[in-house]
C-alpha positions, 0 to 999 in steps of 0.5 A: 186665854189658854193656860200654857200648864194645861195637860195636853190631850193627844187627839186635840188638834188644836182647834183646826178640823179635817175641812181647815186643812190639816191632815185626815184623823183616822178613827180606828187609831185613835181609840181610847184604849191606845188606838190599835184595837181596830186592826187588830180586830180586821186581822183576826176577821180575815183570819176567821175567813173561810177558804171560799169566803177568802176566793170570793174576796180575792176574785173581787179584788181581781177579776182578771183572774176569774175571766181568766180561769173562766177561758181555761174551764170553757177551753177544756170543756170544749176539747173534751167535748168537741175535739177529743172525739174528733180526734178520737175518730181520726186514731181509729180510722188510722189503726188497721183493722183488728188492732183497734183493742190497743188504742190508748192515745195513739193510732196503733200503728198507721193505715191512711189508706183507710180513707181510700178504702171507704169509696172501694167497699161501696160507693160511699161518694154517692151516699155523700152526694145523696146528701148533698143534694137532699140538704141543698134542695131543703134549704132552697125550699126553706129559704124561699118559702121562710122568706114569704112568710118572714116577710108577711110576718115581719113587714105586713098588718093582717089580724091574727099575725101575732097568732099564727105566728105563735102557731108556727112557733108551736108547731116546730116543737113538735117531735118528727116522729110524730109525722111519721107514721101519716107521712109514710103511708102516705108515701107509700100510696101509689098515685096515676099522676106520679107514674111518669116520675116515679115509675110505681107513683110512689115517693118512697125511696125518692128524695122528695120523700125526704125533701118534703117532710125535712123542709116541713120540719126545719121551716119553722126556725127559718121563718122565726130568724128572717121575721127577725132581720126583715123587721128591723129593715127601714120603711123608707128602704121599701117604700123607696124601692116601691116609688121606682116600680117595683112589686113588694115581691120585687122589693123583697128580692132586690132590697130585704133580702140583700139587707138581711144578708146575715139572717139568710145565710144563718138560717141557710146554714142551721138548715143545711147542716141539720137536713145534712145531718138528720138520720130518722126520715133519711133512714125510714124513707129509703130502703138503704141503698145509693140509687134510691137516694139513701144519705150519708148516714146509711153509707157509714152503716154499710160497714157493718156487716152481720159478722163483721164491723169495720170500725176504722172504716166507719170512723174514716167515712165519718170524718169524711162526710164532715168535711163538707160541713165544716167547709161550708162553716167556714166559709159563712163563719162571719155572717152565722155570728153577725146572724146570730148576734144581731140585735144583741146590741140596743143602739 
């Protein structure tokens, strides 16, 4: 029997635990020394805390705010990077010539007829046509060929695959420059049998000169995304296609390839904007002029002169010969991101 003159001891709970249901003890209130030591203790911690040491707590507790500064960072850096010098371009295409020293960050004063001038000073549409042409016939080269050997790589059995595969891939890291020197003296060669095409039987200053050597170095990369997208295809398609009569070439064409749909367009894309683009071929192969298949590139050069630079000019047929590229990315926007995207998920 408990003597009712007993001292009672604060902490007691007279008998009943935590798991008999009264309330919860915390133990950092009830230290022998008055029970507030404990807090105490933690406010002093956070006080000692560093200025990053705090952020970093803080970023714990609130991780919308880093995804949000994240999005701020990568929006900046993408406009200074990308945008600004798009923007800058168009302020020195719009500046007359001879005004351009004064640009701070708008055009000083306003010329669009720039834009107009560009196709009056040399034929620069035909430049922009050379271009076209010799990107287009690439990524049709490409695009046929990379889709054999994707699908030899992706879909058939035969020794050495993995090996060759890798030589494929190891060969496209190899520098262009490297095939120049072969490539052009080769070229350069005149053959009976090319007389009737050519005239003098060689292919310098004609776009196979170009075709072959950017097909050549642009394949690679093709053939390493449709091995990709020809791979993942079901069996049971093919083999359906093939119970109907169809060859595996058949099959290729009316099942694989429609199915991998996002692969072909990405790598049609990547290969047509970087044949569009490409600058060291485009400016060896050809002597520089529009007949002779000279690209883009050797157009916005033609403005510059042995003693004069026009610079407006050359900003306004920059931004001119990006039209065609940007269009073409937005139209196939959605199949380059599936395309680049697929397999990302594991389902």
């Amino acid at each position: 029997m408990t003597d009712p003159t007993a001292p009672t001891d604060p902490n007691d709970t007279g008998g009943i635990d935590d798991a008999g249901g009264g309330p919860p003890r915390d133990p950092t209130l009830r230290r022998p020394d008055g029970g507030t030591t404990a807090l105490e203790d933690d406010r002093d911690a956070e006080l000692d805390r560093g200025p990053f040491q705090r952020w970093v707590a803080n970023s714990i507790s609130h991780p919308e705010r880093v995804y949000r500064a994240m999005f701020y960072v990568a929006a900046i850096f993408f406009l200074v990077t990308t945008l600004f010098p798009f923007y800058w371009l168009l302020m020195v295409a719009l500046t007359p010539e001879g005004q351009l020293q004064d640009i701070v960050f708008t055009p000083n004063g306003f010329n669009p007829s720039a834009f107009v001038e560009v196709f009056e000073v040399i034929p620069f549409h035909v430049y922009m046509f050379n271009s076209f042409v010799i990107a287009l016939a690439s990524t049709v080269v490409v695009l046929v060929i990379a889709s054999l050997a994707g699908y030899a790589f992706g879909r058939l059995e035969f020794p050495g695959r993995t090996p060759l595969m890798l030589l494929v891939l190891v060969i496209s890291f190899f520098p262009p420059a490297a095939f120049f020197i072969p490539l052009n003296d080769l070229f350069n060669t005149s053959f009976v049998f090319l007389e009737p095409i050519t005239g003098d039987g060689t292919l310098y200053n004609t776009p196979f000169a170009l075709v072959t050597p950017l097909s050549a170095i642009f394949m690679p990369l093709a053939i390493f995304i449709l091995t990709t997208f020809y791979g993942q295809i079901p069996d049971g398609l093919e083999d359906a296609a093939r119970v109907e009569g169809t060859t595996r070439l058949g099959a290729l064409f009316r099942v694989i390839i429609p199915l991998s749909a996002p692969g072909v367009a990405t790598a049609g894309v990547l290969t047509f904007i970087a044949v569009y683009n490409e600058f060291f071929f485009s400016f060896l192969m050809t002597d520089g002029q529009p007949e002779n298949w000279a690209p883009i590139l050797d157009g916005i050069l033609a403005y510059q002169g042995q003693y004069e630079v026009l610079y407006n000019l050359m900003a306004a047929a920059s931004i001119l010969g990006v039209i065609p590229v940007a269009i073409l990315v937005v139209i196939a926007q959605e199949k380059i991101v599936s395309g680049l995207t697929a397999g990302a998920l594991k389902e």
